[in-house]
C-alpha positions in Angstrom: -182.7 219.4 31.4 -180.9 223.1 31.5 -177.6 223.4 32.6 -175.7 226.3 33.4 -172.2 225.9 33.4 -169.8 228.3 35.0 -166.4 229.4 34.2 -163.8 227.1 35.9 -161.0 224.9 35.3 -160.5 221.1 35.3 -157.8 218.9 37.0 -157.4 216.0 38.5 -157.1 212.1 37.4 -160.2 210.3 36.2 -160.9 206.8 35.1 -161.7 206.5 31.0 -165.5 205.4 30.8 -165.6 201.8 29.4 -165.9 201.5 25.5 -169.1 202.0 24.2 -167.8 200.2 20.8 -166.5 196.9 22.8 -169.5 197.0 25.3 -171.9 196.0 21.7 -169.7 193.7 20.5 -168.7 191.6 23.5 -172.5 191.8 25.1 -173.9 190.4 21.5 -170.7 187.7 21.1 -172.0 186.4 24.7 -175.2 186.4 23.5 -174.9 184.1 20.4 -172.8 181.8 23.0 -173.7 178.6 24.9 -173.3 179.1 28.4 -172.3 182.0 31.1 -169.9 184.7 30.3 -169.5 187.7 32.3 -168.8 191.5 31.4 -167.3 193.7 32.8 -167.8 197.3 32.8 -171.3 198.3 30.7 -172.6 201.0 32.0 -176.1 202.0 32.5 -176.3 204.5 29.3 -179.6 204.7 27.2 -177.7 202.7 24.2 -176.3 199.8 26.3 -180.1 199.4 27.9 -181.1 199.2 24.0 -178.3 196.6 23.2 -179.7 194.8 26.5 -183.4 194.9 25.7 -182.6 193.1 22.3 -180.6 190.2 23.7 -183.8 190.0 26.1 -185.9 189.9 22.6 -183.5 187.1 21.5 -184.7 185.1 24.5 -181.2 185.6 26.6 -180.8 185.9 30.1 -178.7 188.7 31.5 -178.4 189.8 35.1 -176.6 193.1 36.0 -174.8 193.9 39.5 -172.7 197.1 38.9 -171.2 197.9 35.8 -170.5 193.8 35.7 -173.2 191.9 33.5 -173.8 187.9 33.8 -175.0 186.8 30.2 -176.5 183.2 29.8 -176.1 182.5 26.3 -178.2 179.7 24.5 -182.1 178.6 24.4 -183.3 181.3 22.3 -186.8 181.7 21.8 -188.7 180.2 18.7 -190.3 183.5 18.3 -188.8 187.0 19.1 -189.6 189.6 20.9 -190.0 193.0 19.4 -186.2 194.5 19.4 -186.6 198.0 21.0 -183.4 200.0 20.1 -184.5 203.1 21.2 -182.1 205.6 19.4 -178.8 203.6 18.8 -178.1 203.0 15.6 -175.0 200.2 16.2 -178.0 198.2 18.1 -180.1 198.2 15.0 -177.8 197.5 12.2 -176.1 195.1 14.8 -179.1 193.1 15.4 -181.0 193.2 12.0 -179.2 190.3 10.5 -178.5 188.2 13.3 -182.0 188.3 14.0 -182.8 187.0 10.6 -180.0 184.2 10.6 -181.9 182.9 13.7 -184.8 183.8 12.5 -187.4 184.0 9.9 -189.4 187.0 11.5 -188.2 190.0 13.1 -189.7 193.7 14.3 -187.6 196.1 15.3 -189.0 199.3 17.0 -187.4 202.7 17.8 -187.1 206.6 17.6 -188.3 208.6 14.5 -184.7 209.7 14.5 -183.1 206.5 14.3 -185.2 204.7 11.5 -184.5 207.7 9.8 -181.1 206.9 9.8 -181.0 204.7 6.8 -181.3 201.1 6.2 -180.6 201.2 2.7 -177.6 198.5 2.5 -179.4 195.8 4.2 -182.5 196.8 2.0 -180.8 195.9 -0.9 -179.8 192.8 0.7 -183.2 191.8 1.6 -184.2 192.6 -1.9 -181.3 189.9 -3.4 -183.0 187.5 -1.0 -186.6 187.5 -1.0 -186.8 189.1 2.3 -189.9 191.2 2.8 -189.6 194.5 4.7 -192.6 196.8 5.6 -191.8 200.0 7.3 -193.2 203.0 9.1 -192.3 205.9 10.9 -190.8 204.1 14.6 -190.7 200.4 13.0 -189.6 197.9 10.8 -190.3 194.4 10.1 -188.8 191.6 8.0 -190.3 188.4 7.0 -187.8 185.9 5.8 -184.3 184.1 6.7 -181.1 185.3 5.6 -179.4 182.6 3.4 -175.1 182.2 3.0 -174.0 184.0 -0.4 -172.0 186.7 -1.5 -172.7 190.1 0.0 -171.9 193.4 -1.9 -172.1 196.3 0.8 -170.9 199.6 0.3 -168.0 200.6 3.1 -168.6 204.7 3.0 -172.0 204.8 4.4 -171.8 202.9 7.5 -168.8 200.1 9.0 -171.8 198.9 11.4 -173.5 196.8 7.8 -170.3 195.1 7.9 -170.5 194.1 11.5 -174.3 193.2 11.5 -173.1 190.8 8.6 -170.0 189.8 11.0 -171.5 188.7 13.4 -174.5 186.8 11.6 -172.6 185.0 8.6 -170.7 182.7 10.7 -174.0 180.4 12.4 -175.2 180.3 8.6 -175.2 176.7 7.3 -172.8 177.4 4.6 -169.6 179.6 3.8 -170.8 183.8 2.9 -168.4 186.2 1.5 -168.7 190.6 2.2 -167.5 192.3 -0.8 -167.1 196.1 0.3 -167.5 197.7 -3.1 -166.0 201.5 -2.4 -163.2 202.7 0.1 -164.4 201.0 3.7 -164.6 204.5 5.8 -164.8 204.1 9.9 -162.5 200.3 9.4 -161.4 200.1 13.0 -164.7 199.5 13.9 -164.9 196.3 12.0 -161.4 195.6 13.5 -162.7 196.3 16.9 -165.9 193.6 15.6 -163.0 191.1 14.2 -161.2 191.1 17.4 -164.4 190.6 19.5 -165.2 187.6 16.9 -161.9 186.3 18.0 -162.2 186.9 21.9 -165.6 184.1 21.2 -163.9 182.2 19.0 -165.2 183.0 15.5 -162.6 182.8 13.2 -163.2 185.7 9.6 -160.3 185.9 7.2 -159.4 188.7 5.4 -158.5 189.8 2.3 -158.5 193.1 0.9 -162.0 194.5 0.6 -163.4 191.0 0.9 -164.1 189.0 4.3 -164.4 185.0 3.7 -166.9 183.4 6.7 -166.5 179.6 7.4 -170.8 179.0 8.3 -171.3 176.5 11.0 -169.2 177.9 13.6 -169.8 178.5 17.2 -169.6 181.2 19.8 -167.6 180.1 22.7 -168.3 182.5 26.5 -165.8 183.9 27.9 -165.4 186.4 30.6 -163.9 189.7 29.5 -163.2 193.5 30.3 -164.3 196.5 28.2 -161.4 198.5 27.8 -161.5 202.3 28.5 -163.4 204.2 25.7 -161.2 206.9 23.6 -164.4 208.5 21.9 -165.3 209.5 25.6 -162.6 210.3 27.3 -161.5 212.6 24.3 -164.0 215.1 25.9 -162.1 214.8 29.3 -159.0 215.6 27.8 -159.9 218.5 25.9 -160.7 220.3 29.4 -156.2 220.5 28.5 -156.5 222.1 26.1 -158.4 224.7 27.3 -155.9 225.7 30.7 -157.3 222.4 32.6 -154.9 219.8 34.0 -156.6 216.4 33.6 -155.3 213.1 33.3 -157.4 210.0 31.9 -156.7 206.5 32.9 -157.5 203.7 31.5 -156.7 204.0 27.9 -154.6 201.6 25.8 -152.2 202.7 23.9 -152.3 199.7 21.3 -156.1 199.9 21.2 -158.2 199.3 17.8 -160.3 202.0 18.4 -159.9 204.9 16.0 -160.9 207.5 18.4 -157.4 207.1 20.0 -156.1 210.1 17.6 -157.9 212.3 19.0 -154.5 212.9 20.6 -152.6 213.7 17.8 -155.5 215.9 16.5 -156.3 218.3 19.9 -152.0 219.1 19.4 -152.1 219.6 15.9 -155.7 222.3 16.7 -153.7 223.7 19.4 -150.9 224.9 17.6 -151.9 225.8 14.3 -154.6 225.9 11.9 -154.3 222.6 9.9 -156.8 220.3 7.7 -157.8 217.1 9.4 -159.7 214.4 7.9 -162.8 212.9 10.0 -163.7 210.3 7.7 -162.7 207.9 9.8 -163.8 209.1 12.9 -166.8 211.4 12.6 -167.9 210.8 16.6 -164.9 213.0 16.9 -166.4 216.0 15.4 -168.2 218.2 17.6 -165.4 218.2 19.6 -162.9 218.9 17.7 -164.9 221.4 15.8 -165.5 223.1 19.8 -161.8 223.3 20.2 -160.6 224.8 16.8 -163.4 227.6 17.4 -161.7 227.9 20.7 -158.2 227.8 19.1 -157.1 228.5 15.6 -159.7 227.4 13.7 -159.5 224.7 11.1 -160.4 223.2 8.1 -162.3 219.7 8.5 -163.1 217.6 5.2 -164.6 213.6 5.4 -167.6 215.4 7.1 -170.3 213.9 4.6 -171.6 211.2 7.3 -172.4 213.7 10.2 -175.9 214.1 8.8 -176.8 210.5 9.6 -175.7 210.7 13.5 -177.8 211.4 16.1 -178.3 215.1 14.7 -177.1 216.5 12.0 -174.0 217.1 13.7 -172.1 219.5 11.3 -175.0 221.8 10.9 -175.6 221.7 15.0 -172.4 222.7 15.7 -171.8 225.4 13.5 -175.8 226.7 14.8 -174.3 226.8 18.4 -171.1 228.0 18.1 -172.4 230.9 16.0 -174.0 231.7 19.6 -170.7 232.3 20.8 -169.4 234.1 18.0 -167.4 231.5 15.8 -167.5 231.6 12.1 -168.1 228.9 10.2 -168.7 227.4 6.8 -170.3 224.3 6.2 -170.6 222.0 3.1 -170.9 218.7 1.5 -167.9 217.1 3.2 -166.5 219.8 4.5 -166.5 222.2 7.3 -164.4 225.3 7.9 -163.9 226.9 11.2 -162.2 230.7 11.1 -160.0 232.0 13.6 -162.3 234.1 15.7 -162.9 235.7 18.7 -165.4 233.9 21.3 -167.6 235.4 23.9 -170.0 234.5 26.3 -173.5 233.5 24.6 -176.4 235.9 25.2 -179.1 232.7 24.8 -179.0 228.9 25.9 -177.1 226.5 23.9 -179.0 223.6 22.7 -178.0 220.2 22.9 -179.7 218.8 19.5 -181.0 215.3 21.5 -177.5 214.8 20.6 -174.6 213.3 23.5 -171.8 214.3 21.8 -173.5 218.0 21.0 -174.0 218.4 25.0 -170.6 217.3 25.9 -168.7 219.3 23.1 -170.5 222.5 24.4 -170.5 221.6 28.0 -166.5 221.2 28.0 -166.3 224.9 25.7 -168.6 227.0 28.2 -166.1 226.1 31.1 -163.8 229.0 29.6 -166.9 231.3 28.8 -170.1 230.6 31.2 -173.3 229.3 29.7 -176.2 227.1 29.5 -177.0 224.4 27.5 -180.4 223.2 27.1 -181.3 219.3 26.3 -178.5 217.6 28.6 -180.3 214.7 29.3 -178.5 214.0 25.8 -175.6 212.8 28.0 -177.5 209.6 29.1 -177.3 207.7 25.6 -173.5 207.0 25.7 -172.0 208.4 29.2 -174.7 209.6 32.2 -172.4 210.2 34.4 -170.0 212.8 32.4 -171.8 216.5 34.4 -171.1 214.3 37.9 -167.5 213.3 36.8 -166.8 216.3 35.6 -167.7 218.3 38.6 -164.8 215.7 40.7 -162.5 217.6 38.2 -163.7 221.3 39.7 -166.0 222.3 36.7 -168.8 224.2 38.2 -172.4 224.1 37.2 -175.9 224.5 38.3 -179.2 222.7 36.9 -181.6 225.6 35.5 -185.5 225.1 37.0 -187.2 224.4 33.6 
C-alpha cells in the first residue's frame, strides 16, 4: 500500500494506543490461568492476532468483543497445535518454553524474516537438555520437555529469553534459577514481565543478575487494563516537535516501560546535537533517528541490536533518509546523523515490511510531502495510526498501485 502524505500540521488530543508490551504478557498470564480473566484493550494488530493464534494452539478459549478479550484459561490440549507467530518475535521467544514446560512436542511456524531472527540462547538451552530441534526456513520444531535447573542466558541479545524463561519456570516441578551472564540490555521489559507475573500471582525473586523461581506455582485470572503504550505514542508526540500541537493521553507517568524517555530524548534532539544511548530501547530508533535528521543531528551508539528487528532498522533508515537529503553514518553500534538540510524526496519512501520504518517516515513527510511505499507495515503493532493521525489534521492520500 502507497501513501502519499502531504505537508500539514498535527493537533489535537489523542488517546495513547494500548501497550503492545503488556498486551503479551497479560494475554499469556491469563492463558496459563484456571478460569476466566478478561482484557482490556488488545487491539486487532498483526502481532496481537499472533500472540492469539498461539494461546488457541495451547488449547485456550478466547472470545474478543472490541478491544476487550474474555480468556478461559485451563484444559489445555494433550497435543498442540502448530503455533503460528507470523512475524512477532516476543510471540515466538514467549511461547517456545512454555510450550515445552507443558509439553514434550512443539512446532512453531512463521515468516522467513522472523526465524531469521535468532534462536540461538534457547538453542543452547535445548542442547544442555536433550531437546531436539530441527529447523527450516518458516519453522521449527522441538521434541522434548524442558526440566527445572540453572539457566545461563546471555542479557545483550534479547530481554524476551528471559521472559520466555519467566513465564515457563514457575509450573516446573522443581525450583530453576536464570543466570544472565553479560550486562541485561532492554531490562524493563523483564520488569514489565515481573510485574505481569505479579498481577497472576507468580511470585520471582531477584537478585542481581540472577532470578530464583519457586516450581509448582499457579497462575491466578484476574481482570486487568493494558495501560497506554509509550513506544507508540512516541510517534504521536514527535508531530511536536516538528510545529504540531498534539497531546497524548493515557500515559503513565510511573510506568515500567522504557519507552517513556522518549520524552527526555525528542527535548534533548530538539535543542542540540547530543549522544544518546539506545541500548535500552532500540524500538525507539527510527524515530528518533527521523527527528535529529529533521533537527540537529545526532550521534546514536547501543545500536548493535537493530539488525535483528523487523528490518535492519539502522541501515533502513539511513537508506530513506538519504532520499531526503540527510547524511548519515552507520556502524557497529553506532549511528551518526549530520546536521543537514532536508528536502522533499524525488522517489517513494519505502517502508522495509517494517511498522516502526512506516511510521517514522510517515510523521517526517508531514513537514516535506511524500510517499511511502509498504504501509501496510503499520498493521503489525498499531493499524489504526494513518486513521488517527488524519483526526489530528495530517493529510494524505492512498497511491493506486
Amino acid at each position: 500500500m502507497k501513501i502519499k502524505i502531504k505537508k500539514s500540521i498535527a493537533k489535537g488530543r489523542i488517546k495513547a494506543p494500548p501497550s503492545k508490551s503488556y498486551a503479551h504478557r497479560l494475554l499469556i498470564a491469563s492463558a496459563l490461568s484456571n478460569g476466566k480473566s478478561q482484557i482490556e484493550g488488545i487491539i486487532d494488530s498483526k502481532d496481537m492476532q499472533a500472540t492469539l493464534s498461539c494461546l488457541g494452539a495451547l488449547g485456550v478459549g478466547c472470545s474478543k468483543k472490541g478491544d476487550d478479550v474474555s480468556v478461559f484459561g485451563g484444559n489445555l490440549k494433550e497435543k498442540f497445535d502448530d503455533f503460528n507467530c507470523l512475524e512477532s518475535g516476543s510471540t515466538l521467544r514467549f511461547f517456545i518454553p512454555i510450550a515445552l514446560a507443558l509439553n514434550d512436542s512443539a512446532t512453531f511456524v512463521g515468516t522467513e524474516r522472523l526465524m531469521s531472527r535468532g534462536l540461538e540462547v534457547y538453542d543452547e538451552i535445548c542442547k544442555n537438555q536433550g531437546i531436539k530441534v530441527t529447523k527450516d526456513k518458516t519453522s521449527i520444531k522441538y521434541e522434548g520437555k524442558l526440566m527445572p535447573d540453572t539457566f545461563y542466558v546471555r542479557g545483550d541479545i534479547s530481554s524476551q529469553f528471559i521472559t520466555g524463561l519467566l513465564f515457563a519456570l514457575p509450573m516446573l516441578s522443581d525450583d530453576s534459577k536464570i543466570v544472565v551472564t553479560t550486562k541485561l540490555e532492554s531490562e524493563a521489559y523483564v520488569d514489565i514481565t515481573i510485574d505481569a507475573l505479579k498481577t497472576f500471582g507468580i511470585e520471582i525473586k531477584r537478585s542481581e543478575n540472577e532470578f530464583y523461581i519457586r516450581g509448582n506455582q499457579k497462575y491466578k485470572s484476574q481482570n486487568v487494563m493494558v495501560e497506554g503504550d509509550a513506544s507508540n505514542s512516541a510517534f504521536l508526540d514527535a508531530f511536536n516537535i516538528l510545529g504540531g500541537d498534539v497531546s497524548v493521553l493515557g500515559l503513565k507517568n510511573d510506568t515500567l516501560q522504557a519507552d517513556y524517555i522518549y520524552k527526555k530524548h525528542f527535548k534533548e534532539l530538539e535543542k542540540s546535537y547530543k549522544t544518546i544511548d539506545l541500548s535500552n530501547t532500540p524500538d525507539l530508533a527510527p524515530v528518533c533517528f527521523a527527528i535529529a535528521a529533521s533537527k540537529n543531528g545526532a550521534h546514536f551508539v547501543g545500536t548493535k541490536r537493530l539488525k535483528i528487528k523487523e528490518s535492519d532498522r539502522a541501515e533502513a533508515m539511513a537508506s530513506e533518509l538519504r532520499k531526503l537529503g540527510a547524511e548519515i553514518e552507520v556502524y557497529e553500534n553506532e549511528v551518526i546523523i549530520n546536521p543537514s538540510i532536508l528536502h522533499a524526496p524525488t522517489e517513494a519512501l519505502y517502508g522495509h515490511n517494517d511498522h516502526r520504518i512506516v511510521m517514522s517516515l510517515a510523521v517526517l513527510l508531514s513537514t516535506l510531502g511524500g510517499t511511502i511505499d509498504g504501509c501496510e507495515a503499520v498493521s503489525k503493532s498499531y493499524p489504526s495510526f494513518f486513521d488517527d493521525i488524519h483526526t489530528l489534521g495530517i493529510s494524505f492520500e492512498e497511491v493506486a498501485e
